[in-house]
NUMAR-634658 format. One record per residue (C-alpha): y, z, x; residue in one letter. Coordinates in steps of 0.001 Angstrom, whole numbers. Each point is the difference from the previous one (the first is absolute). Example, Ala and Ser with C-alpha at 12.3 -4.5 7.8 and 13.67 -1.06 7.14 Angstrom:
! NUMAR-634658
KEMAR|north|up|east|r
KEMAR|-4500|7800|12300|A
KEMAR|3440|-660|1370|S
This chain:
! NUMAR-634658
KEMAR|north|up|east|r
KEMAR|32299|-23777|-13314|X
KEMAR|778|3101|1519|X
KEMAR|2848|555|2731|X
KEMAR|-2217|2466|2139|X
KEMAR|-3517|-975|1476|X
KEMAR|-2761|2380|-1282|X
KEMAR|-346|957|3516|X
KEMAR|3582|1255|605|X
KEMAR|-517|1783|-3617|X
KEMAR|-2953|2000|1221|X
KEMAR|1657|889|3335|X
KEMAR|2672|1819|-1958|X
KEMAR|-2269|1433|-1877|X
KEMAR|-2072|2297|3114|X
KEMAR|2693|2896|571|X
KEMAR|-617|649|-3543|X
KEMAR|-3581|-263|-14|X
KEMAR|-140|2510|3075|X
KEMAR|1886|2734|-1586|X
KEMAR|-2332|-210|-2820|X
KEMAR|-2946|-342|2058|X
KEMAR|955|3445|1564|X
KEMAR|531|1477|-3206|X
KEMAR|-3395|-883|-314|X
KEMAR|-1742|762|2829|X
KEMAR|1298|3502|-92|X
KEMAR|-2171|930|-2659|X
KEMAR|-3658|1709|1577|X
KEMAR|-1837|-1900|-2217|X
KEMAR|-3474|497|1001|X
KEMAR|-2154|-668|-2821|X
KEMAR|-2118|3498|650|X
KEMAR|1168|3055|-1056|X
KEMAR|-1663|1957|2270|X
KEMAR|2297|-894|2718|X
KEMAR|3192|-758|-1474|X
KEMAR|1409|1572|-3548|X
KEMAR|-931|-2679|-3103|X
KEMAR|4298|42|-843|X
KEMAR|604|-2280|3509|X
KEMAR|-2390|-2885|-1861|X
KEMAR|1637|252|-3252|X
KEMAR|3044|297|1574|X
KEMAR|7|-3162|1514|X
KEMAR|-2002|-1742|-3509|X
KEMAR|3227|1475|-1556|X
KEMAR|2640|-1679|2291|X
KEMAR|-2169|-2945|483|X
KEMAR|560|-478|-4611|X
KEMAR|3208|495|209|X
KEMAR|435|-2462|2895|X
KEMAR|-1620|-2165|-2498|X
KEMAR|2166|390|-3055|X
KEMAR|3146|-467|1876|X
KEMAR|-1247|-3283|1185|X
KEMAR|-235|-1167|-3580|X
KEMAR|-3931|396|-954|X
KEMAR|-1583|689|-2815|X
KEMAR|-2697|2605|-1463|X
KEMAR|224|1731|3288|X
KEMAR|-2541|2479|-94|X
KEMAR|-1811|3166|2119|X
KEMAR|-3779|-948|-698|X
KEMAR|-1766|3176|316|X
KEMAR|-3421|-1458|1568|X
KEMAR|-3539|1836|-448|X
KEMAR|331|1270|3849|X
KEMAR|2794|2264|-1191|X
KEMAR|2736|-2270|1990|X
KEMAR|2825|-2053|-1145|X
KEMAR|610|-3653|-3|X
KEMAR|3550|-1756|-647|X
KEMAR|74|-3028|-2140|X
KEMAR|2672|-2644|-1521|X
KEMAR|471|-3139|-1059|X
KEMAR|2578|-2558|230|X
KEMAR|92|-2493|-2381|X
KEMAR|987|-3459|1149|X
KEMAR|360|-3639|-1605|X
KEMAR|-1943|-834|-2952|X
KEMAR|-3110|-2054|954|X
KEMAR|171|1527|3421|X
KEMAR|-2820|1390|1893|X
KEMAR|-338|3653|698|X
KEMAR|-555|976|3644|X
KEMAR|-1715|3777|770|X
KEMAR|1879|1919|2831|X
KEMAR|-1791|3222|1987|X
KEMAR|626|2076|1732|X
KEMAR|-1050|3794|351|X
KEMAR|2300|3055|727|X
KEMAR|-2327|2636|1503|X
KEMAR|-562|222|3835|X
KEMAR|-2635|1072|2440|X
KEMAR|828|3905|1602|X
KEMAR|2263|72|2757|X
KEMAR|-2955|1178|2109|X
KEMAR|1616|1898|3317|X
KEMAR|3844|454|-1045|X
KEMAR|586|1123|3671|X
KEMAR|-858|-3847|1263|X
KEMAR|2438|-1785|-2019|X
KEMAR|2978|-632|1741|X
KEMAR|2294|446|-3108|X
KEMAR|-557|1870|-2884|X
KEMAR|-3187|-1629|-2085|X
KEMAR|1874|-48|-3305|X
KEMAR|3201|-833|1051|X
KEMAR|961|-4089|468|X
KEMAR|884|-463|3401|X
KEMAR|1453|-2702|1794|X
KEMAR|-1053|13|3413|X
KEMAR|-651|-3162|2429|X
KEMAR|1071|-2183|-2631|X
KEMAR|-2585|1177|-2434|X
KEMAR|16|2514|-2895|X
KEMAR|-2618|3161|539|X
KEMAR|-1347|2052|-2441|X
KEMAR|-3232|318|-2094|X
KEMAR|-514|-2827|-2875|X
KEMAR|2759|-2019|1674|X
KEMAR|-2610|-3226|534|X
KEMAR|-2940|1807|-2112|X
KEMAR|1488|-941|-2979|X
KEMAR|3425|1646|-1293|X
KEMAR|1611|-3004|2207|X
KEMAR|-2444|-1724|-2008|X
KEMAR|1393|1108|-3518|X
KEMAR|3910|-726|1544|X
KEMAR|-1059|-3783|1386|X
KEMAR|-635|-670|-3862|X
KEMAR|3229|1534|-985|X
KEMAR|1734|-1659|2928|X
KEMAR|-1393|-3681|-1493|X
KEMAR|747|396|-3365|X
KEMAR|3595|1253|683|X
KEMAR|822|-3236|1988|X
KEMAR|-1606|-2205|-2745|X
KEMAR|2274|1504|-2688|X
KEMAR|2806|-584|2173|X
KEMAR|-1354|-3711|733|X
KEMAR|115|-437|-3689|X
KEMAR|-2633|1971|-1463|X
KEMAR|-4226|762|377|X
KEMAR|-1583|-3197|-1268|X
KEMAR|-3229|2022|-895|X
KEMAR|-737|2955|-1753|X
KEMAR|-775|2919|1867|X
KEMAR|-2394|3172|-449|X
KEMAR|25|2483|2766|X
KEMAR|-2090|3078|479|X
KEMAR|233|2567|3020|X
KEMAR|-3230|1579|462|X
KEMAR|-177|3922|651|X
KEMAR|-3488|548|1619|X
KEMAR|-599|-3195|1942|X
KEMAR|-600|1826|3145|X
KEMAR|-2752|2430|-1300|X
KEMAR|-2132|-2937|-1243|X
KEMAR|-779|2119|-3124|X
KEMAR|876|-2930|-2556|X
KEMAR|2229|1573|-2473|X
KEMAR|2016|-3591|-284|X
KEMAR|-3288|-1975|-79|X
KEMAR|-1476|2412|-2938|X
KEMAR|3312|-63|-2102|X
KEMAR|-328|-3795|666|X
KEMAR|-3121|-56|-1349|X
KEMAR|1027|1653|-3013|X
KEMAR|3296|-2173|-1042|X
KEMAR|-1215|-3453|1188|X
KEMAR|3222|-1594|-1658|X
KEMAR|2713|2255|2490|X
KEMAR|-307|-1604|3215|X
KEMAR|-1197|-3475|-1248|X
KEMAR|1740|-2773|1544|X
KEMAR|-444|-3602|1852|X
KEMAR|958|767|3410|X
KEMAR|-93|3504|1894|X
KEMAR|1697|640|2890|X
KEMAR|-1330|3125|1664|X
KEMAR|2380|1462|2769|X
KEMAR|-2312|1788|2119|X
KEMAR|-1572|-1611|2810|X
KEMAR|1981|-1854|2656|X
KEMAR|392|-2721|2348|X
KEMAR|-2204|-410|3085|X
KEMAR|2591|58|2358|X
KEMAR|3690|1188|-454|X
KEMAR|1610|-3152|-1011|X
KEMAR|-2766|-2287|-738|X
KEMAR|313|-218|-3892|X
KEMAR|-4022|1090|-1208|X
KEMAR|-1824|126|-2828|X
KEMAR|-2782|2099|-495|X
KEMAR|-3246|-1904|-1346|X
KEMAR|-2432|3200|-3|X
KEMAR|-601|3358|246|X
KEMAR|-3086|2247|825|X
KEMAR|-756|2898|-2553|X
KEMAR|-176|3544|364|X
KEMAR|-2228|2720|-356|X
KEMAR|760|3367|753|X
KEMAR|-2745|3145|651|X
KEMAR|-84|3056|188|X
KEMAR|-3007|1762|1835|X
KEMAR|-857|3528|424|X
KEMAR|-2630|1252|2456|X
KEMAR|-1553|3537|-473|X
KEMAR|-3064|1728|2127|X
KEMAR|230|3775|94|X
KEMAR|1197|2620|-2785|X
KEMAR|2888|1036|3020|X
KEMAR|1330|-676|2831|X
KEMAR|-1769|1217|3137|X
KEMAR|430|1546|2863|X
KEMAR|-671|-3006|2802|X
KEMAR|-1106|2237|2964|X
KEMAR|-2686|1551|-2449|X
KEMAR|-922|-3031|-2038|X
KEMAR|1124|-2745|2181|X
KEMAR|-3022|-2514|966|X
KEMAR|-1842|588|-3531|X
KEMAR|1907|378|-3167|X
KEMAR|1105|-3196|-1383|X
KEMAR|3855|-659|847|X
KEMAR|1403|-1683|-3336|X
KEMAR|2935|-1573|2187|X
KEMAR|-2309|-1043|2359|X
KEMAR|-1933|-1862|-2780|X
KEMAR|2850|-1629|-1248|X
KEMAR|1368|-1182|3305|X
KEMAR|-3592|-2128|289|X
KEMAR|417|-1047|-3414|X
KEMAR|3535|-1687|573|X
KEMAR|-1675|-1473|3006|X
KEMAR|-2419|-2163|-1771|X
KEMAR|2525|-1779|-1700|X
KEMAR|1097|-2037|3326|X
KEMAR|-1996|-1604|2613|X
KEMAR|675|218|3883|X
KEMAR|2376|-2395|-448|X
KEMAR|1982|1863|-2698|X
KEMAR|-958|-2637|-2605|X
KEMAR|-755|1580|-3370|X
KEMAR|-3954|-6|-900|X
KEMAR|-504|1419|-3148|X
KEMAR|-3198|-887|-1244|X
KEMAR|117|-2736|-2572|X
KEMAR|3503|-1196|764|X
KEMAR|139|-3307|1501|X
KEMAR|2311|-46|3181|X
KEMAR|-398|-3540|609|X
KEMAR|2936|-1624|-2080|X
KEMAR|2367|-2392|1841|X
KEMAR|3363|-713|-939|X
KEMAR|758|-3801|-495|X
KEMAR|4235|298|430|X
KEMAR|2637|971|2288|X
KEMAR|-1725|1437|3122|X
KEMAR|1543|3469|1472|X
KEMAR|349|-475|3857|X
KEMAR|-1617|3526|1670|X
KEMAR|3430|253|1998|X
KEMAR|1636|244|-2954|X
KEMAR|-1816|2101|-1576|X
KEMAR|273|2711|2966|X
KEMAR|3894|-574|261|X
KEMAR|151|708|-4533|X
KEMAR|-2866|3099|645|X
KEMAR|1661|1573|2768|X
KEMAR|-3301|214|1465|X
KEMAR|288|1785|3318|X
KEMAR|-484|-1425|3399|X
KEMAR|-3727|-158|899|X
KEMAR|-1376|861|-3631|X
KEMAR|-2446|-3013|-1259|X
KEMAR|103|-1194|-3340|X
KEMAR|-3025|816|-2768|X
KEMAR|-2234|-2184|-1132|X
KEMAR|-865|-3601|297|X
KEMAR|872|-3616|-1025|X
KEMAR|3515|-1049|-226|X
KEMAR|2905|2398|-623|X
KEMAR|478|-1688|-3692|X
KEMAR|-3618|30|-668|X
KEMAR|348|4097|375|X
KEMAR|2857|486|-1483|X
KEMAR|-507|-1955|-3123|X
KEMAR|-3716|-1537|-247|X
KEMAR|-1829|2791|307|X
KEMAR|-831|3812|-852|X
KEMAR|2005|2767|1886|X
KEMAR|-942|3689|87|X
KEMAR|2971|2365|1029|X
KEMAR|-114|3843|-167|X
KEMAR|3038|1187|-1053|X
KEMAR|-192|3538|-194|X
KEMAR|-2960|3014|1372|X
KEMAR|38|3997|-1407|X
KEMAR|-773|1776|2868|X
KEMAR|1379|2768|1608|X
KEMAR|3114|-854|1942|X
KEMAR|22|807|3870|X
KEMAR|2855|2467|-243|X
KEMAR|-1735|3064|-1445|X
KEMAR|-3862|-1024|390|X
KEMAR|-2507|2221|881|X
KEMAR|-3447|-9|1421|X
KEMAR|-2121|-1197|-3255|X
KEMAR|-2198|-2130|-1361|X
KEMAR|1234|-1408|-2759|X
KEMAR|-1421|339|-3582|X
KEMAR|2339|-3016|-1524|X
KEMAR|2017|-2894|951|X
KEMAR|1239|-3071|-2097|X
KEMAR|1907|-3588|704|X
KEMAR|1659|-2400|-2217|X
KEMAR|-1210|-3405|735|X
KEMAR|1503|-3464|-706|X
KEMAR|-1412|-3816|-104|X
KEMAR|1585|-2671|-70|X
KEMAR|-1805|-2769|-1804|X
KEMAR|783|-3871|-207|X
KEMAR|116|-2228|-2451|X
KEMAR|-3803|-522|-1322|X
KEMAR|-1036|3559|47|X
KEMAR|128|2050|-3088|X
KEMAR|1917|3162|793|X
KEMAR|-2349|2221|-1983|X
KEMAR|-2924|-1187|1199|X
KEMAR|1229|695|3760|X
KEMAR|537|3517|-950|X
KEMAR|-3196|285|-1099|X
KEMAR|-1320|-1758|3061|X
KEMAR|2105|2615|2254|X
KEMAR|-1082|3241|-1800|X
KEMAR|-4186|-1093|792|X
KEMAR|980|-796|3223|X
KEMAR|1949|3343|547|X
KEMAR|-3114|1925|-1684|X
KEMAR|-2612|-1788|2060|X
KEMAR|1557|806|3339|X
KEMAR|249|3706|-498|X
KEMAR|-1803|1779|2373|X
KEMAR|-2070|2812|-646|X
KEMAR|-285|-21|-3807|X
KEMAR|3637|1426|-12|X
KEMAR|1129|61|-3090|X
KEMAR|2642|-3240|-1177|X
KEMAR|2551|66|-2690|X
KEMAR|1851|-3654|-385|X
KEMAR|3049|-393|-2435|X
KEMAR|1646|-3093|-796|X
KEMAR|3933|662|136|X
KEMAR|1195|-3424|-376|X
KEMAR|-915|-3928|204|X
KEMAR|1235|-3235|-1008|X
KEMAR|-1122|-3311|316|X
KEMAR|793|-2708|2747|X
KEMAR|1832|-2905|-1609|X
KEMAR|332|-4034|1006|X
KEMAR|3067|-2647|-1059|X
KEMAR|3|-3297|-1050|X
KEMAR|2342|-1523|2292|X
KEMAR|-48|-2966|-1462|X
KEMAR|1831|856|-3284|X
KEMAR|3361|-1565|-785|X
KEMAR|1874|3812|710|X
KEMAR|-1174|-445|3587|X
KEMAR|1844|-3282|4|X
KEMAR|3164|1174|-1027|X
KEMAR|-680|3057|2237|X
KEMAR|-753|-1951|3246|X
KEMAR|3236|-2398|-863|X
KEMAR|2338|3413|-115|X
KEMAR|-1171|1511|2831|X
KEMAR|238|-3604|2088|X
KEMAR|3965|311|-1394|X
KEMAR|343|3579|907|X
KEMAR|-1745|519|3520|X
KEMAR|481|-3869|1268|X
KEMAR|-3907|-308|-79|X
KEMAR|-3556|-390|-1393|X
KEMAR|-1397|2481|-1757|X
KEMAR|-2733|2099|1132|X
KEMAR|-3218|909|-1394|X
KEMAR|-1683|2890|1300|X
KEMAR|-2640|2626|-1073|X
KEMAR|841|4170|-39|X
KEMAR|-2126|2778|703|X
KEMAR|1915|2392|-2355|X
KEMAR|-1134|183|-3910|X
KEMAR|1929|-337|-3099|X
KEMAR|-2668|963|-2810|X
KEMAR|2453|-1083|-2546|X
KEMAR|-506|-3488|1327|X
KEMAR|-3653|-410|-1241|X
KEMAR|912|1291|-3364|X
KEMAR|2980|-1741|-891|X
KEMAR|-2029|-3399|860|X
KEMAR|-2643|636|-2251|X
KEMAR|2389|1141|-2802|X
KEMAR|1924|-3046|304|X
KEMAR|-2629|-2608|1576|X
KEMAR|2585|-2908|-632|X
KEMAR|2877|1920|2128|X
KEMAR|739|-908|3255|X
KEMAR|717|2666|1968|X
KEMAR|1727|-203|3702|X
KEMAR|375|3117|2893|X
KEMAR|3078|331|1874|X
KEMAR|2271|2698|1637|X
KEMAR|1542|1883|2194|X
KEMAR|-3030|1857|2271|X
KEMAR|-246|-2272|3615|X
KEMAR|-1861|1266|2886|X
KEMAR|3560|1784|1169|X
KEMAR|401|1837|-3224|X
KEMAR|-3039|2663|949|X
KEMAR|-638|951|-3559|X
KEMAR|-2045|2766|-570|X
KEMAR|1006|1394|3600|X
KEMAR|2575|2080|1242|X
KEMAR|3513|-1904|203|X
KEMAR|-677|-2759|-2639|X
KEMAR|2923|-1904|-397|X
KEMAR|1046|-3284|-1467|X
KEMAR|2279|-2774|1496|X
KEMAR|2845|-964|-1855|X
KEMAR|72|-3346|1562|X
KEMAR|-3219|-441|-1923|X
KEMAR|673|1813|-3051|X
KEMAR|2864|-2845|-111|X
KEMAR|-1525|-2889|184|X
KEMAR|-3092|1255|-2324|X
KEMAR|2214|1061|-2612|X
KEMAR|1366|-3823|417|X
KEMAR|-3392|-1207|195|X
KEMAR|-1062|1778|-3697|X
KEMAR|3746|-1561|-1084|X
KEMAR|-785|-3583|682|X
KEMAR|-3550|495|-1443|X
KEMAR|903|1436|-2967|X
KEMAR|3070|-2986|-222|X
KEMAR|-3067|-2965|958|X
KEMAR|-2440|1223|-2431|X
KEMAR|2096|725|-3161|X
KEMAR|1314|-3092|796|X
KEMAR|-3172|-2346|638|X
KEMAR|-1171|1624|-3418|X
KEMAR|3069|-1041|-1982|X
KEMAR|-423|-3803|2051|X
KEMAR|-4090|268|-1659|X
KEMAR|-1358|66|3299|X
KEMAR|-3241|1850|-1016|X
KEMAR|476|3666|1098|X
């Protein structure tokens, strides 16, 4: 037996794990070269392998995936006859967005409040480190009772499914029984979660164009067909007056069946401002996680600063759904586009792209893995486990269950409400990081043992 509880083993385990995690972190790794220089990503795939081969794995490797972007995989062999457990995570971050709002530098870890700052803290290099963080205090506890494959995706957060493609094409690589993927979160900081679905993605882009040139709006103004102006009423269509998506042919009636969202809370994690109503209808977790949500994330259009008085010939906007479990990801895109091209006004003239898309994804919570899970998170957090949808997507999800049908395949992580991933001043609490590193411990420690006991997993 050992002298130390696994708890006490993993608590002296956190300085190191945040040093490394700022090593990390200070890599720019924005999977898109046109905003930050292709070395910060395989800068950080780099220091992510070697990371790997000094914590004892095998056939580490730099997958070059058919998006041009790097994944980092490894594998750690454990007890004959044992069962082989997948771990995720991805490297590559969302933009900083406005540098000037964060309150500390966005690629620099730090700790502030009693939180760590800086991009990819929560969203999902703490991800990568809460693996490491387990599977250090297991060897000291007397070794990994399963055999582990990891792999560190490089392009997660552009949805443009290098991983799932390379996946695809060497089935045998990532097989395994169980797969852990560290990238959602729990509902509420402290209240140990797993995440039983996700909605899909689609991403479009959409140019408008009505004139040969831009115009001059005193001259023209009042007859020649604005291009922004058409766009604007095109992004309009896609919500009702209540701000509820309507997008011809997607059904916006789902209801979620689980954990319910209470409204307060959900204005408290949104920092919705005083006043400002909500969108939509039906419960919060019937929005969030039942049904279709349109977002756009990004318009071409001349910028206030420096516009003049034209018409405009052009304009564009990258548009996002968000689809849940029971919608086919492609087929929404194609839904979107019509919709898009119906509502044009004025026979203006529509170009739609698809830039990315993956599909929603649903657990079986009753497996054996969730078991084990919902035992090690009752030891770590002193309570029952949670099961709660998530808005986000994880394409890689949808594949790796139909590549491995018989896999069970559980969603935890670092990214609560408080964590404000994808916003300015994401951070990560190490109080959590703690006891989810523990949490992964004791699951790995249940499961490899209730397989060597022949309890069915």
């Amino acid at each position: 037996m050992p002298s130390v509880p696994l708890s006490e083993t993993v608590a002296s385990l956190i300085p190191r794990a945040r040093t490394e995690l700022a090593e990390l972190v200070a890599f720019r790794s924005v999977a898109d070269p046109r905003q930050f220089p292709r070395s910060e990503c395989e800068g950080a795939a780099e220091w992510i392998a070697r990371l790997l081969g000094e914590e004892g794995f095998q056939d580490v490797a730099l997958l070059d995936t058919p998006d041009g972007t790097q994944s980092v995989y490894g594998l750690l062999p454990g007890p004959a006859d044992a069962p082989t457990v997948l771990l995720y995570a991805h490297y590559d971050v969302q933009p900083p967005l406005d540098e000037s709002a964060w309150l500390s530098p966005p690629f620099e870890l730090t700790e502030r409040d009693g939180r760590w700052y800086g991009r990819g803290a929560a969203d999902c290099k703490g991800g990568l480190l809460m693996h490491i963080t387990a599977l250090r205090a297991l060897r000291e506890d007397g070794g990994v009772p399963v055999t582990v494959k990891i792999v560190v995706e490089g392009s997660e957060e552009q949805g443009t499914g290098g991983l799932e493609r390379y996946a695809e094409a060497h089935p045998e690589l990532l097989a395994a029984d169980t797969i852990v993927i560290g990238d959602t979160g729990n509902f509420r900081l402290g209240l140990p979660t797993v995440t039983s679905s996700l909605r899909g993605m689609v991403l479009l882009e959409v140019k408008v164009a009505t004139l040969r040139g831009n115009l001059h709006s005193g001259q023209f103004g009042g007859a020649a067909p604005d291009a922004l102006a058409a766009l604007i009423a095109m992004l309009a269509s896609l919500r009702d007056e209540t701000g509820a998506t309507t997008v011809d042919g997607l059904d916006a009636t789902g209801v979620w069946a689980g954990l319910a969202y209470e409204e307060a809370d959900f204005r408290a994690d949104a920092q919705v401002l005083d006043g400002v109503g909500l969108v939509g209808t039906g419960q919060i977790a019937d929005r969030l996680w039942a049904r279709p949500a349109v977002t756009v994330l990004g318009i071409d259009a001349p910028p206030v600063v420096g516009a003049t008085p034209s018409v405009q010939a052009e304009a564009g906007a990258l548009v996002s759904v968000r689809v849940p479990p029971g919608f086919d990801a492609i087929k929404s895109a194609e839904v979107l586009e019509a919709h898009l091209r119906a509502a044009a006004p004025w026979g203006a003239k529509v170009e739609v792209a698809l830039r990315g898309s993956g599909q929603p994804f649903a657990a079986d919570t009753a497996s054996p893995a969730y078991a084990a899970m919902a035992e090690a998170m009752r030891e770590a957090y002193g309570q029952e486990m949670a099961v709660a949808g998530q808005g986000g997507s994880i394409p890689l999800c949808n594949t790796l269950a139909t590549l491995y049908p018989q896999a069970e395949i559980l969603l935890i992580g670092l990214s609560e409400p408080e964590a404000h991933i994808h916003a300015v001043n994401e951070s990560l609490s190490p109080e959590e990081f703690e006891r989810m590193s523990l949490t992964e411990a004791l699951f790995l420690k249940g499961y490899g043992a209730a397989q060597s006991a022949g309890m069915g997993v």
